[in-house]
C-alpha positions as CSV (number, residue, x, y, z in Angstrom):
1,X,-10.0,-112.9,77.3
2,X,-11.9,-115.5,75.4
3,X,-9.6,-118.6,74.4
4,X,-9.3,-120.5,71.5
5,X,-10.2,-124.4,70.9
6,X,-6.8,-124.9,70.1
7,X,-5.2,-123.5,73.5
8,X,-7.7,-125.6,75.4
9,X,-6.6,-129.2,73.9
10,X,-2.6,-127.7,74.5
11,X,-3.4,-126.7,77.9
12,X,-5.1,-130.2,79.0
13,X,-2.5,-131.7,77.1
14,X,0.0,-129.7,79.8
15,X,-1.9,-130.8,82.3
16,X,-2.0,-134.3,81.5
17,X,1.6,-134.2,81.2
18,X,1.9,-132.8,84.3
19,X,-0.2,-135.1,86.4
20,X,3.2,-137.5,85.3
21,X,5.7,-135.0,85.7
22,X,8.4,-135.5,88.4
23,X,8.9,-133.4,91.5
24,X,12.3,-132.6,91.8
25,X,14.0,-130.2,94.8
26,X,17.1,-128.5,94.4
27,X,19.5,-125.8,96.4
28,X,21.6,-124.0,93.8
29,X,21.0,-122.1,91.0
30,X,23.6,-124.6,89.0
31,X,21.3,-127.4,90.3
32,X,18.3,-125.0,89.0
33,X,20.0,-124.8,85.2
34,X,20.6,-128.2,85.1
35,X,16.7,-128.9,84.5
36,X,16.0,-126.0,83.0
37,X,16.6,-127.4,79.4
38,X,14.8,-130.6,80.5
39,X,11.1,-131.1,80.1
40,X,8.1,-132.6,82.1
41,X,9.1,-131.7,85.1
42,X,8.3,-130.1,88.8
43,X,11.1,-127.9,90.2
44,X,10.9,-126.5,93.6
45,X,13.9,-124.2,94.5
46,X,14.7,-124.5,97.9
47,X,13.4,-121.1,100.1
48,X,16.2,-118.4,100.5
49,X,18.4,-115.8,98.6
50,X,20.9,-116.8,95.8
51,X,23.2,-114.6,93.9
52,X,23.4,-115.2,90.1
53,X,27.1,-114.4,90.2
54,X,27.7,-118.2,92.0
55,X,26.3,-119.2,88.7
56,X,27.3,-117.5,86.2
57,X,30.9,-118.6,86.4
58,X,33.4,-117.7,83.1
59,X,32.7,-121.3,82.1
60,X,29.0,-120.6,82.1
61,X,29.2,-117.3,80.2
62,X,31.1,-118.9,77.5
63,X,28.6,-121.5,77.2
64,X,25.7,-119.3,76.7
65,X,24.5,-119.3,72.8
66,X,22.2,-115.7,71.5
67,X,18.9,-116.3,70.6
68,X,18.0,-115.3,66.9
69,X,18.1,-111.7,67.6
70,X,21.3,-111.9,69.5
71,X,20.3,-112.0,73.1
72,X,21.9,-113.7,75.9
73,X,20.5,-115.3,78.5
74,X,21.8,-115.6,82.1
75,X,19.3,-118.4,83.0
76,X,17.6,-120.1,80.2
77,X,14.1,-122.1,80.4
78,X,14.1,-123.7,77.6
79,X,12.4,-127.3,78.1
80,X,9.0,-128.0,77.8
81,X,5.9,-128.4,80.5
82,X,7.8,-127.3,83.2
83,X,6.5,-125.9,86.4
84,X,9.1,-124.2,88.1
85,X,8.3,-123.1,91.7
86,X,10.3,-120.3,93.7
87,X,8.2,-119.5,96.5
88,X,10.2,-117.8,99.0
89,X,13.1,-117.5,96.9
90,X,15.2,-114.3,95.8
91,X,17.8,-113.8,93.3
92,X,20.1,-111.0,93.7
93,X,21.6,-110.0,90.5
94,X,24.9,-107.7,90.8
95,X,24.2,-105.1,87.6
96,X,27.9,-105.8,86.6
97,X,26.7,-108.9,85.3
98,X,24.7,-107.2,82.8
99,X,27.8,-106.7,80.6
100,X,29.4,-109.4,80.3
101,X,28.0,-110.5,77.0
102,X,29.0,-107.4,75.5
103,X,25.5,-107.4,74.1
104,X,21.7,-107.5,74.7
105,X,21.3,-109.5,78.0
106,X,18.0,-111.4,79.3
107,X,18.6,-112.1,83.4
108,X,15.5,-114.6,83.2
109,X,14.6,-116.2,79.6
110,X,11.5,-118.5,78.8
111,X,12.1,-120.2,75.3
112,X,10.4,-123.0,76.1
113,X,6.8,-123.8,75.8
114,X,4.0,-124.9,78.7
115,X,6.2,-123.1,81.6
116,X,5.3,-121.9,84.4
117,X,7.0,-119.9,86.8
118,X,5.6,-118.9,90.2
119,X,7.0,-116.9,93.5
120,X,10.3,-115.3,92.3
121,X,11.4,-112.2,93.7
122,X,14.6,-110.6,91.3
123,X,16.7,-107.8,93.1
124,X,19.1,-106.1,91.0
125,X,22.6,-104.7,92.8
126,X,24.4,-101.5,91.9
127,X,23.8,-99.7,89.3
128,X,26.3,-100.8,86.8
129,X,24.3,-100.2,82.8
130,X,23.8,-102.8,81.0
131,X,26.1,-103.1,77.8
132,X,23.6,-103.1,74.6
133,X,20.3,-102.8,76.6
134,X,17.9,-105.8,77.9
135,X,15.2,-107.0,79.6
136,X,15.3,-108.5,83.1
137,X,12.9,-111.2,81.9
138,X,12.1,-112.3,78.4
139,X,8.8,-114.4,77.6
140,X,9.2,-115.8,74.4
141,X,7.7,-119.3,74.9
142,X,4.3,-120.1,73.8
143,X,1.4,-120.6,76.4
144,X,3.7,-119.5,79.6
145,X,2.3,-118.8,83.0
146,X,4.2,-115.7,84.9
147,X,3.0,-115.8,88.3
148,X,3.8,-113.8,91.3
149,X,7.1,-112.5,90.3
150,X,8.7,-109.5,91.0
151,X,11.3,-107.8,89.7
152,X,13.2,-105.0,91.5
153,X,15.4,-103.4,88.9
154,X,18.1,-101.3,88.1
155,X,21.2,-100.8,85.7
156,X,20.9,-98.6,83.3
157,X,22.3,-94.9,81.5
158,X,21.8,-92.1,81.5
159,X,19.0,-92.6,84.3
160,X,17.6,-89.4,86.2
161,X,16.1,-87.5,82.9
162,X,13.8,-90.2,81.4
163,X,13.8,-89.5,77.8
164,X,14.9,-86.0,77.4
165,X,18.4,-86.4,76.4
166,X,17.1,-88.3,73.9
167,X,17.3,-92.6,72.4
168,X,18.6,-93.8,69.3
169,X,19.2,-91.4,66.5
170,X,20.0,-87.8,67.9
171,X,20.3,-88.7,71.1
172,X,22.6,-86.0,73.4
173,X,23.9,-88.7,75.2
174,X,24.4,-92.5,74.3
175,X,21.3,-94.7,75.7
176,X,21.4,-98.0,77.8
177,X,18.6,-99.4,78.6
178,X,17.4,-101.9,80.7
179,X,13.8,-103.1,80.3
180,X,11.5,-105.2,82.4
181,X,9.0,-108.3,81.4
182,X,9.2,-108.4,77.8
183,X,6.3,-111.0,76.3
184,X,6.8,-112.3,72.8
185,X,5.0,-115.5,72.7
186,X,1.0,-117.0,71.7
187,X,-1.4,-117.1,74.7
188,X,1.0,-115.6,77.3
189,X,-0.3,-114.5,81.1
190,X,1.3,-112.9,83.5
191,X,-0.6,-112.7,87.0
192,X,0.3,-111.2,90.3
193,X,3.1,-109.6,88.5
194,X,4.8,-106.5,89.8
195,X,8.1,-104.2,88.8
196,X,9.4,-101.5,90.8
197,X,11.9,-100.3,88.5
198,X,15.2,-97.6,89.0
199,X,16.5,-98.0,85.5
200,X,15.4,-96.2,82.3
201,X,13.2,-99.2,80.0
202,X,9.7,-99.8,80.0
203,X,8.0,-102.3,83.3
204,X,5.4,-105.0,81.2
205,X,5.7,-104.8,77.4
206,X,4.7,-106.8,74.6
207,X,6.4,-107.0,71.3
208,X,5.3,-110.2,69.2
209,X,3.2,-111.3,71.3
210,X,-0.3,-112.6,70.7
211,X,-2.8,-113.4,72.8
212,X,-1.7,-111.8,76.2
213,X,-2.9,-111.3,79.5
214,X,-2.1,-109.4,82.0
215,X,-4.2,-109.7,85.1
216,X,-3.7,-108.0,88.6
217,X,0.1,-106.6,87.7
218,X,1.9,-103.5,89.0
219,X,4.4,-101.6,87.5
220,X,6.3,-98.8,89.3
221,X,8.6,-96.3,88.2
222,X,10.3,-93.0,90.0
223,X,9.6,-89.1,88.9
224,X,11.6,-86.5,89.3
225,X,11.2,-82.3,88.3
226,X,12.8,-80.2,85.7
227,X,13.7,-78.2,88.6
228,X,16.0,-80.9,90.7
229,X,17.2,-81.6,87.1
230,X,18.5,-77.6,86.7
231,X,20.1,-77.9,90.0
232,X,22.8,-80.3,89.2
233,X,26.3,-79.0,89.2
234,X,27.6,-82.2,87.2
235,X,26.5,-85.0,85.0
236,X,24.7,-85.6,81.7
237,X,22.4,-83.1,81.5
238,X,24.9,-80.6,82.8
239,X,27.2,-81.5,80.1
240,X,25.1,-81.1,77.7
241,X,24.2,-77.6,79.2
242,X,20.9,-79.2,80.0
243,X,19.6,-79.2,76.2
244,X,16.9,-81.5,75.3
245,X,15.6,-83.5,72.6
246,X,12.3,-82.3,72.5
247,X,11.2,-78.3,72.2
248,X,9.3,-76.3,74.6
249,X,6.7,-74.0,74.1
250,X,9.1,-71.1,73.2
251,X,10.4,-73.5,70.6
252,X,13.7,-74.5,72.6
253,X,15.5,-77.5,72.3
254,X,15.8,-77.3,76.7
255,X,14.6,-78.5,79.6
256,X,12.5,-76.2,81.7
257,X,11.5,-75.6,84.9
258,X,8.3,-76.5,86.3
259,X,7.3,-79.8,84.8
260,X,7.8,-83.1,86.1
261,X,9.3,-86.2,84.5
262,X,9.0,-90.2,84.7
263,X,12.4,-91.5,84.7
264,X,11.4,-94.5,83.3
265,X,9.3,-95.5,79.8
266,X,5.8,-97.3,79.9
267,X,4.2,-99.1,83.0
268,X,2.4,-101.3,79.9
269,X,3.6,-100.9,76.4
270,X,2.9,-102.6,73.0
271,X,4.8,-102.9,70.0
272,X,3.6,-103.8,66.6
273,X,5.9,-106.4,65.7
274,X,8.6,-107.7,67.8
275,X,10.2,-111.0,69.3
276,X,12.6,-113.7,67.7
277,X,10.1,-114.2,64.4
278,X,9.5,-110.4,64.1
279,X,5.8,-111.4,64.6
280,X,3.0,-108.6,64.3
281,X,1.8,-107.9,67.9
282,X,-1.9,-109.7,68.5
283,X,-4.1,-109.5,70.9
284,X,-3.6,-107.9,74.1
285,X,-5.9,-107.2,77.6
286,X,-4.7,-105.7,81.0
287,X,-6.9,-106.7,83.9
288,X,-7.0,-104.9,87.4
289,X,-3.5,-103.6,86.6
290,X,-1.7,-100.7,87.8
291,X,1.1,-98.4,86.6
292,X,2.7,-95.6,89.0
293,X,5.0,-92.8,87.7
294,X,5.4,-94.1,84.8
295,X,5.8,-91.7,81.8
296,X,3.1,-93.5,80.0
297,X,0.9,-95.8,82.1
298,X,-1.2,-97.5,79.5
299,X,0.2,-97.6,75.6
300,X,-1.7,-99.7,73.9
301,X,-3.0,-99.8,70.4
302,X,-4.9,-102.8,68.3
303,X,-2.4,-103.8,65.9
304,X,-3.8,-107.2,64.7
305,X,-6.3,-108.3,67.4
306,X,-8.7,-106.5,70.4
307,X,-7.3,-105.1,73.0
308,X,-9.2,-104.2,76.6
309,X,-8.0,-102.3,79.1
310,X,-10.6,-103.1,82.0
311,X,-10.5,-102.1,85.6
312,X,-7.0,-100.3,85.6
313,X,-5.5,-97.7,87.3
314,X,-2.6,-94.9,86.8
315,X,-1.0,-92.4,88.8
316,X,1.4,-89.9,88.9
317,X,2.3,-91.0,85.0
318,X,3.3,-88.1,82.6
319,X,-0.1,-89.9,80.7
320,X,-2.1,-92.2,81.7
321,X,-3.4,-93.8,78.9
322,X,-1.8,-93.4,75.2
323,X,-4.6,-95.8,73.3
324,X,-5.5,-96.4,69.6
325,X,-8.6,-98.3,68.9
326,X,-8.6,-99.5,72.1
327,X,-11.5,-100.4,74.7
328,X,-11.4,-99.5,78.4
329,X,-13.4,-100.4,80.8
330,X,-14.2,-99.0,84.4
331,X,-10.3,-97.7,84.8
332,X,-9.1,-94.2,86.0
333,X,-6.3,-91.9,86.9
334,X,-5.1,-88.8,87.8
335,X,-3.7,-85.9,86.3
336,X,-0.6,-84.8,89.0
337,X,2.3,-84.9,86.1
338,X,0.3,-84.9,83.2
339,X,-2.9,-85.9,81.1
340,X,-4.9,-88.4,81.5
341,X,-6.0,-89.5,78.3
342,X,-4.7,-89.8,74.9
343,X,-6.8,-91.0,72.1
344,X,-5.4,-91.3,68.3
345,X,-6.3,-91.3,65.0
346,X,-6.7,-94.6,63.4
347,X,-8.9,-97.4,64.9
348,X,-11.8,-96.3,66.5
349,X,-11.6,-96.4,70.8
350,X,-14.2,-96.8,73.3
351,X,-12.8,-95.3,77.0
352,X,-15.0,-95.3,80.0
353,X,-12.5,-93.2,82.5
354,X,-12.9,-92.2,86.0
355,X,-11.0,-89.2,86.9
356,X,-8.7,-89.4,90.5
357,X,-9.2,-85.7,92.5
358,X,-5.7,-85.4,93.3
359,X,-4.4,-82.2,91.9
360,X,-1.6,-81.3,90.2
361,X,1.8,-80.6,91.3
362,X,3.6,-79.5,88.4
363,X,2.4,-77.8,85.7
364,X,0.0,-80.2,83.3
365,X,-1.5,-78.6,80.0
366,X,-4.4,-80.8,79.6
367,X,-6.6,-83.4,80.8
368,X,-7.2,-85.0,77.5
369,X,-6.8,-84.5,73.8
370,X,-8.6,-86.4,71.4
371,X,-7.8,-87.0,67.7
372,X,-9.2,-89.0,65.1
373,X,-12.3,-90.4,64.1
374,X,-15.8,-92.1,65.8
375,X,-14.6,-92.1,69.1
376,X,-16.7,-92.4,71.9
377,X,-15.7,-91.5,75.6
378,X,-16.8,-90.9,78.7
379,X,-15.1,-89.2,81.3
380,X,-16.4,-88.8,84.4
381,X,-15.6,-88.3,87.9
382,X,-14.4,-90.7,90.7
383,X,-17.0,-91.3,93.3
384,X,-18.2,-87.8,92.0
385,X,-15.5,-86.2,94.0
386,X,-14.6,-82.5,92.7
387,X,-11.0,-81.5,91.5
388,X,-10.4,-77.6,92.0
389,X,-8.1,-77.2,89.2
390,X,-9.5,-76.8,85.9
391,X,-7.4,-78.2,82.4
392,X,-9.6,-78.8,79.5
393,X,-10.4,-81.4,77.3
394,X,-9.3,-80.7,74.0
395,X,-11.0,-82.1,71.0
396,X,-9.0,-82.2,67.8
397,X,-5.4,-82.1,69.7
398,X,-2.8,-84.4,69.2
399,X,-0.3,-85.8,71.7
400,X,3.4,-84.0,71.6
401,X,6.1,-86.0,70.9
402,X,6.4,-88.9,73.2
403,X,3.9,-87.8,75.2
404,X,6.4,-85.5,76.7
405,X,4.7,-82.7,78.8
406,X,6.4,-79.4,78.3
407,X,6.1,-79.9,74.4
408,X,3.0,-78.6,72.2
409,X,0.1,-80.2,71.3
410,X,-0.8,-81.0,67.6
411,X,-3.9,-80.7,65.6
412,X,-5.7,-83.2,63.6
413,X,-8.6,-83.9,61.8
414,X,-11.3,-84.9,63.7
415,X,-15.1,-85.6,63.4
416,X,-17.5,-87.7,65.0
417,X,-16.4,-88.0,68.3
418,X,-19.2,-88.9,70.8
419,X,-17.9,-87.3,74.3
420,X,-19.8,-87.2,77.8
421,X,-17.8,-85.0,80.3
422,X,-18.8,-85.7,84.1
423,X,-15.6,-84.4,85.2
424,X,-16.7,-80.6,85.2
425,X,-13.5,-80.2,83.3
426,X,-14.3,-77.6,80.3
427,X,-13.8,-79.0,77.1
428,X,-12.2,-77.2,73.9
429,X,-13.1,-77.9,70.3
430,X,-10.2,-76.7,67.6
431,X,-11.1,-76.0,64.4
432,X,-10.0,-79.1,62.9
433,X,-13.4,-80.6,65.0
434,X,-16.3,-81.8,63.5
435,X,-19.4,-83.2,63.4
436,X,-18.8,-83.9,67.0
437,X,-21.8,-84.7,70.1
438,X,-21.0,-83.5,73.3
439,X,-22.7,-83.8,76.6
440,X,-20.8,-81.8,79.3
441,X,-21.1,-80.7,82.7
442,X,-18.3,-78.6,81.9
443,X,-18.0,-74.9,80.0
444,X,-17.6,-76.1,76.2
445,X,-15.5,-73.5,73.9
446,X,-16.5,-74.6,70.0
447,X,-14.4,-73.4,67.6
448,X,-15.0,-76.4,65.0
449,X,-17.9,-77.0,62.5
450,X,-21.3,-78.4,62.5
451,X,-20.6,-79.8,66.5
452,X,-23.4,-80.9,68.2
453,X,-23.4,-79.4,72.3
454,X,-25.8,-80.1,75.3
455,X,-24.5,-78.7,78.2
């Protein structure tokens, strides 16, 4: 990710400030949050496990003032070119904590600008939901470094169904989430990063943010079937005589049996506008990073800047990669819960995808569908290694709602695709296809117009 001029003078000016910065150690978290509003400064946290509650005190919590948007913060870092250094250091957060705002709650905020954080480890206890949603750590500072931090999380309801009982509007069953690393800020990165998250909410995501980075982070969710779903004798779903929001392929409003489902949202996500100046989303790129059962792994799109997705990996998503004029490079995946490959209409994608051998356990209706215009992909297979199970490659299909896998594909418009299948996976062109190239190792069905095959 190429930087500009501008970040280079800000970030020698950071380090310049830093060669004078003062090294301070502390023990406590309420010797930590005393320097977190201050700025210029070294702050090593002694090695060893803290709990937040020790901190956040009554007097504490009626101290804290929302953001813009109306977020609280449990721990704020609001100063200035700040290094802060937790290595060997683990916070344990009880999840009751994450209501007592009575509103959108942030465990770990970065307001401030030139910060870097290094070496925490963030555990969350119980499983009490949050209140109004939130993120375990929010990134809304300009040119902040996120360095080997994990974030263990839970706290959230309904959890155990992922998305089918539905969010927002409609939903069967009222929603509270609890997200992971939200990034909001100008020349952002976050290395070494990973979540292993128990609580409905997406792992990384951006929203506002421009400039980002994401290099050698993992993000980790939990899947579940329809069929350990059906077998419950209490709870949400049961409630709710185990409707759904989304229809099946008889047109149902239910969940069925057979599939498998992410109880969590994206490993990676972006959003076109987000953060406390409602900024449009910029540029964003995702090096060596993997997302595990995840419902999407990859969902990137170029709002207002390029994005890359280079050297990545999923598995065990319900999709792997949900892109929109998006470039990826020398990544793969597999197909055990659902496609691998999602490609949109609008801004023209390049993908270079590898395709993992494992096969699938539940059923899977595709291992792509491609929409839209001037694509060009290339699918082929990992270290040429065969998969025995056949799903095709459908050109001129559109992704279901949310990507969800027991729902129908759509149909689009779409011409000018440039597609080389290595996978041995046969390939399907609708008749909303057009004007499309194929080479394929695969059996190609053409029902479209004026489509160019060489098999």
């Amino acid at each position: 990710m190429k930087k500009s001029p501008i970040f280079l003078i800000i970030y020698l000016l950071f380090f310049c400030d830093l060669l004078y910065a003062k090294e301070i150690k502390v023990h406590s978290l309420r010797e930590l949050a005393a320097y977190t509003s201050q700025s210029n400064n070294v702050i090593i946290l002694a090695p060893g496990v803290y709990q937040m509650q020790e901190y956040l005190t009554d007097e504490v919590i009626k101290s804290v003032v929302p953001d813009e948007v109306g977020r609280y913060a449990m721990i704020n870092f609001s100063g200035n070119n700040n290094v802060f250094d937790f290595s060997g250091v683990t916070i344990e957060v009880d999840t009751k904590l994450l209501s007592v705002f009575k509103a959108r709650v942030s465990e770990f905020y970065v307001s401030g600008n030139n910060v870097h954080i290094k070496g925490l480890t963030v555990i969350d206890l119980g499983n009490h939901p949050t209140y109004k949603g939130g993120h375990s750590f929010t990134v809304a500072g300009d040119d902040a470094k996120i360095e080997k931090v994990t974030l263990n999380m839970n706290g959230s309801f309904p959890y155990g169904y992922g998305d089918l009982l539905g969010k927002g509007k409609g939903a069967l069953v009222s929603l509270k989430k609890h997200s992971g690393m939200c990034v909001e800020g100008l020349n952002d990165t976050i290395i070494d990063c990973s979540i292993y998250s128990k609580a409905y909410g997406h792992c990384f995501f951006v929203q506002g943010g421009r400039n980002v980075l994401f290099e050698n982070c993992y993000a980790e969710g939990v899947t579940r079937t329809t069929n350990e779903m059906l077998s419950e004798v209490s709870g949400p779903a049961f409630d709710v005589n185990f409707k759904s929001v989304y229809k099946d392929y008889d047109g149902e409003n239910k969940i069925p049996s057979g599939y498998t489902k992410s109880l969590n949202e994206c490993g990676f996500r972006m959003y076109g506008k987000g953060g406390v100046k409602g900024l449009r989303t910029g540029a964003v790129t995702a090096i060596n990073c993997v997302a595990k059962n995840t419902r999407i792994g990859f969902a990137f799109a170029d709002v207002n800047g390029e994005v890359l997705i280079k050297n990545c990996k999923t598995e065990g998503c319900e999709a792997g990669y949900n892109v929109t004029g998006v470039k990826v490079e020398n990544s793969r995946g597999d197909v055990v819960n659902g496609p691998l490959l999602y490609v949109n209409k609008g801004k023209v994608s390049d993908i270079e995808l590898e395709l993992l051998p494992t096969e699938s356990r539940s059923k899977v209706h595709a291992l792509a569908c491609i929409a839209g215009d001037n694509h060009k992909i290339t699918l082929r297979s990992w270290r040429n290694m065969a998969r025995g199970q056949l799903l095709p490659i459908k050109i001129g299909a559109t992704r279901p709602p949310a990507t969800n896998g027991f729902s129908p594909f759509g149909e689009a418009n779409t011409s000018n695709i440039i597609l080389t299948n290595l996978t041995r996976m046969p390939v399907e062109l609708n008749s909303k296809s057009r004007f499309c190239k194929l080479m394929s190792n695969g059996k190609v069905q053409d029902f479209g117009y004026n489509n160019k095959v060489n098999e």
